[in-house]
C-alpha positions as CSV (number, residue, x, y, z in Angstrom):
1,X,104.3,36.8,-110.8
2,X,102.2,39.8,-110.3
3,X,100.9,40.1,-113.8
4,X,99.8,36.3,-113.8
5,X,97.9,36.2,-110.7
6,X,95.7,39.1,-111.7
7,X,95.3,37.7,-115.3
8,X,94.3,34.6,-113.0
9,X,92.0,36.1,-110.8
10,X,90.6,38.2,-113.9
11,X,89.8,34.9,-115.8
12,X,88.2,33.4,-112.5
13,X,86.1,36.4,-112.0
14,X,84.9,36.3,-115.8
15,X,84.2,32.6,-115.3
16,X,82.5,32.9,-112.4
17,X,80.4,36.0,-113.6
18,X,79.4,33.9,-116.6
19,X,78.0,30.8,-114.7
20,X,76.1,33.2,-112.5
21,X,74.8,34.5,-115.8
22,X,73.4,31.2,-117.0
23,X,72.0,30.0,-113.8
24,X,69.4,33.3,-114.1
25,X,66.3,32.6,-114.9
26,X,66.2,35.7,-117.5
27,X,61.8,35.3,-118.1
28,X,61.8,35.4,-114.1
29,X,63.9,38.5,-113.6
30,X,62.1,40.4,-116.1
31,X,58.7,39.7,-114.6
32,X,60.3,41.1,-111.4
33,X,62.0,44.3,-113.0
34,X,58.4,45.1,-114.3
35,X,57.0,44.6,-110.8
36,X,60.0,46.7,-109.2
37,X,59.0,49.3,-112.2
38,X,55.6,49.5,-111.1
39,X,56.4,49.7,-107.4
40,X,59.1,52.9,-108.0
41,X,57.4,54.5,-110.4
42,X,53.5,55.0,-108.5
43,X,55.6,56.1,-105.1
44,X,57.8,58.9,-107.0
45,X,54.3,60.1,-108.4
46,X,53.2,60.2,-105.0
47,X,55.9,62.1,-103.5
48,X,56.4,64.2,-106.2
49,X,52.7,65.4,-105.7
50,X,53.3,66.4,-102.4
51,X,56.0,68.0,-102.9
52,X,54.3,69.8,-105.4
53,X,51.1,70.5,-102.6
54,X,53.8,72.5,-100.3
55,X,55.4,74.2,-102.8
56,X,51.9,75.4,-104.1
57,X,50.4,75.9,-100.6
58,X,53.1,77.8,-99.6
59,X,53.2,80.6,-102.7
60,X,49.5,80.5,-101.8
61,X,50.4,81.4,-98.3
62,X,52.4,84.1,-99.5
63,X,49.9,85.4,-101.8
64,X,47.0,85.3,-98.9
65,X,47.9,89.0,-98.0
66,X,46.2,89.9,-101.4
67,X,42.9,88.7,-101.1
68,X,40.3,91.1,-100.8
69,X,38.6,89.0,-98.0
70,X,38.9,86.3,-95.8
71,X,36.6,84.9,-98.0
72,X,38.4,84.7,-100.6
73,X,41.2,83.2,-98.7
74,X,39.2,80.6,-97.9
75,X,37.6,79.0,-101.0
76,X,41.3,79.4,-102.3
77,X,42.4,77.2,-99.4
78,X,39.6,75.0,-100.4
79,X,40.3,74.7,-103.8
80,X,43.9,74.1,-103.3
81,X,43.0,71.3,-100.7
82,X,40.4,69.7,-102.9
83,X,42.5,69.0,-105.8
84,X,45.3,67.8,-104.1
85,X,42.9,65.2,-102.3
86,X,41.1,64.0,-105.4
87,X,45.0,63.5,-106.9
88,X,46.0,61.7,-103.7
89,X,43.4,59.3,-103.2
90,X,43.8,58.7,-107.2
91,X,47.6,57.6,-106.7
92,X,47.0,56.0,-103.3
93,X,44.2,53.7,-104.5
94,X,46.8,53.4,-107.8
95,X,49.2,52.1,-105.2
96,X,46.9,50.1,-103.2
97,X,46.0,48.2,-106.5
98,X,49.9,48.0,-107.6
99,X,50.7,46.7,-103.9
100,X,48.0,44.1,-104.1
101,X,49.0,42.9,-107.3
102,X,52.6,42.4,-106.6
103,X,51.9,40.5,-103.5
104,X,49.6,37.9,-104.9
105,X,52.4,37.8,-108.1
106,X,54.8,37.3,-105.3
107,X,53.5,34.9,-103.8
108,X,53.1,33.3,-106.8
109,X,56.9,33.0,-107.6
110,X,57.6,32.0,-103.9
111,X,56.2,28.6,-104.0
112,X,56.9,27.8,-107.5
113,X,60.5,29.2,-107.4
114,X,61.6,29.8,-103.6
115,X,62.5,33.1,-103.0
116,X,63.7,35.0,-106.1
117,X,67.0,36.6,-104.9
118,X,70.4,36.9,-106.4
119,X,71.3,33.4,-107.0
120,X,67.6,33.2,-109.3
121,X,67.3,36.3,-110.8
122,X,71.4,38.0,-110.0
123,X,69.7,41.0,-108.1
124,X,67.8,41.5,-104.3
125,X,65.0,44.2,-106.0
126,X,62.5,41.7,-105.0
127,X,63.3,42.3,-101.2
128,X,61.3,45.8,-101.9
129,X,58.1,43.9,-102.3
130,X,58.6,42.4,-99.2
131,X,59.0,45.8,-97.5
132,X,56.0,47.2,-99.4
133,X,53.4,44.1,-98.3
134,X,52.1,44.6,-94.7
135,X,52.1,42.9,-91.5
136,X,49.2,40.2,-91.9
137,X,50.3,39.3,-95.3
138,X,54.0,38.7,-93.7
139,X,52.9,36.8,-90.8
140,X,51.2,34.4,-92.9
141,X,54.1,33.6,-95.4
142,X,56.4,34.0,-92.4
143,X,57.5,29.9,-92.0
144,X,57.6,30.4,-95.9
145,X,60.3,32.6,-95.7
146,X,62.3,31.5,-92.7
147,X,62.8,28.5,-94.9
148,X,64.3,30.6,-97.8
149,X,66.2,32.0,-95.4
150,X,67.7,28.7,-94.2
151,X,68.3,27.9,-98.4
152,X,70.1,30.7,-98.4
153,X,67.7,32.7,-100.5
154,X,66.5,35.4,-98.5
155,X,69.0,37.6,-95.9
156,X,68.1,36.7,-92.7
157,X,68.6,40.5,-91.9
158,X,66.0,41.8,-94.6
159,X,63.5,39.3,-93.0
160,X,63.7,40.6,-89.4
161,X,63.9,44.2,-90.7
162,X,60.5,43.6,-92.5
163,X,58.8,41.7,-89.4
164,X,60.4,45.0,-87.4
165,X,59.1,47.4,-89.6
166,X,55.4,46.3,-89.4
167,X,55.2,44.6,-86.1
168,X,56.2,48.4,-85.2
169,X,53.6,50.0,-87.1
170,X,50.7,47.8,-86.1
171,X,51.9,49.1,-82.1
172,X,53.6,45.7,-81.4
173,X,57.3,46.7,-81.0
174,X,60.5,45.3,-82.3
175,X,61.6,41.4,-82.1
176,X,64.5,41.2,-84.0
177,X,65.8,44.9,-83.3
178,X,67.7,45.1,-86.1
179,X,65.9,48.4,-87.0
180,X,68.1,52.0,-86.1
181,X,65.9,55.5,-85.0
182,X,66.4,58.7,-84.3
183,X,66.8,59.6,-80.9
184,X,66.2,62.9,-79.2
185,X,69.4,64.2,-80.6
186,X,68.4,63.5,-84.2
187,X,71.5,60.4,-84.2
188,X,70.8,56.8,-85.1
189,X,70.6,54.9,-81.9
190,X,69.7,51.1,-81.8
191,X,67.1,49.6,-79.6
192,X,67.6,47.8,-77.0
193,X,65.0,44.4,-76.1
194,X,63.3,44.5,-73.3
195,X,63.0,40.8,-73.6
196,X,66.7,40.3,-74.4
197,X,66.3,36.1,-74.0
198,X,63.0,36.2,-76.5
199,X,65.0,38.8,-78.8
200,X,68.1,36.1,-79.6
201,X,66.1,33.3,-79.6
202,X,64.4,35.0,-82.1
203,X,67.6,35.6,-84.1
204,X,69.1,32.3,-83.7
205,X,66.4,30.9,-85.7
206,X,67.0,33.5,-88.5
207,X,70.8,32.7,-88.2
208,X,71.6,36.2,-86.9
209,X,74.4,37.2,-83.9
210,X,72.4,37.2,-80.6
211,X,72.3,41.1,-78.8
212,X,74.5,41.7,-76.2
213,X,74.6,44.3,-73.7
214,X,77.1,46.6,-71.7
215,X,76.6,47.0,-68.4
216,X,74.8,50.3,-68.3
217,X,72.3,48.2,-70.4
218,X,73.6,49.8,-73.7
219,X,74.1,47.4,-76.8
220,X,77.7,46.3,-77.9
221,X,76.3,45.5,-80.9
């Protein structure tokens, strides 16, 4: 009995896998894998050059001891600066450009398509592009996307973490506070609303759980 229900569920599986298969739209995805490509590829350039800046500034730091002057020390700490700022702005105006790009592509593939998640193109990569956009560029495709999330499209929870992310950066604060930091002892600690009534409203919409508290004003959840 054994034996035929996983030969059952194993059939199921393979039948299932292969009408998810034909309901991808294959041009689609590989439009986004070359956006995702793009994306990945100009941020591990980046950080790979400054990793490369503090290994090299700090051999130079090492080194200083041996320069004849301070001088010397000081067009070599000039030097070193200047070519890694020529290199960044380089990548970071690379990365501007690729950012730019990827949003108006985006965009693009949003209203003809909805949003292209697993059930278009059998993957979420595309959620990355949302994280890489920026705040005004959210807020104006925002009722765009709470309607993907209501087709089941988008996560509700990659949504609100984007709007967090941003609405945090540009000194607004979280609404959804779905978001985890650091704390003082370097642990992951949620936040709690200080509007708690404008915080779950705010998550109903999306479809997530509403916050609750203890009664030292902790979250439960």
């Amino acid at each position: 009995i054994m034996l035929r229900i996983s030969l059952f569920l194993a059939v199921l599986f393979s039948v299932l896998a292969l009408n998810l298969s034909a309901q991808i739209n294959k041009p689609l995805k590989q439009k986004i894998d070359s956006m995702i490509k793009l994306d990945r590829e100009i941020r591990i350039s980046l950080n790979q050059l400054r990793s490369e800046y503090y290994k090299t500034e700090k051999k130079h730091r090492l080194k200083s001891q041996r320069y004849k002057s301070l001088q010397d020390q000081v067009l070599k700490d000039q030097s070193l600066e200047l070519e890694y700022l020529f290199k960044y702005d380089s990548i970071s105006s690379e990365l501007a450009r690729i950012d730019n790009s990827n949003r108006i592509e985006f965009l693009k593939i949003l209203n003809q398509y909805g949003y292209p998640g697993k059930k278009l193109v059998g993957h979420y990569d595309i959620d990355l592009i949302l994280y890489h956009s920026n705040f005004l560029w959210l807020k104006q495709q925002f009722p765009k996307l709470k309607e993907e999330v209501k087709k089941g499209n988008l996560r509700a929870i990659t949504l609100a973490n984007a709007y967090d992310k941003f609405s945090n950066i540009e000194g607004e604060g979280f609404l959804y506070h779905t978001l985890f930091l650091v704390d003082q002892s370097n642990k992951l600690s949620q936040t709690v609303p200080e509007d708690l009534e404008k915080t779950n409203h705010a998550r109903k919409e999306l479809g997530l759980k509403p916050i609750k508290l203890k009664k030292n004003g902790k979250r439960k959840n």
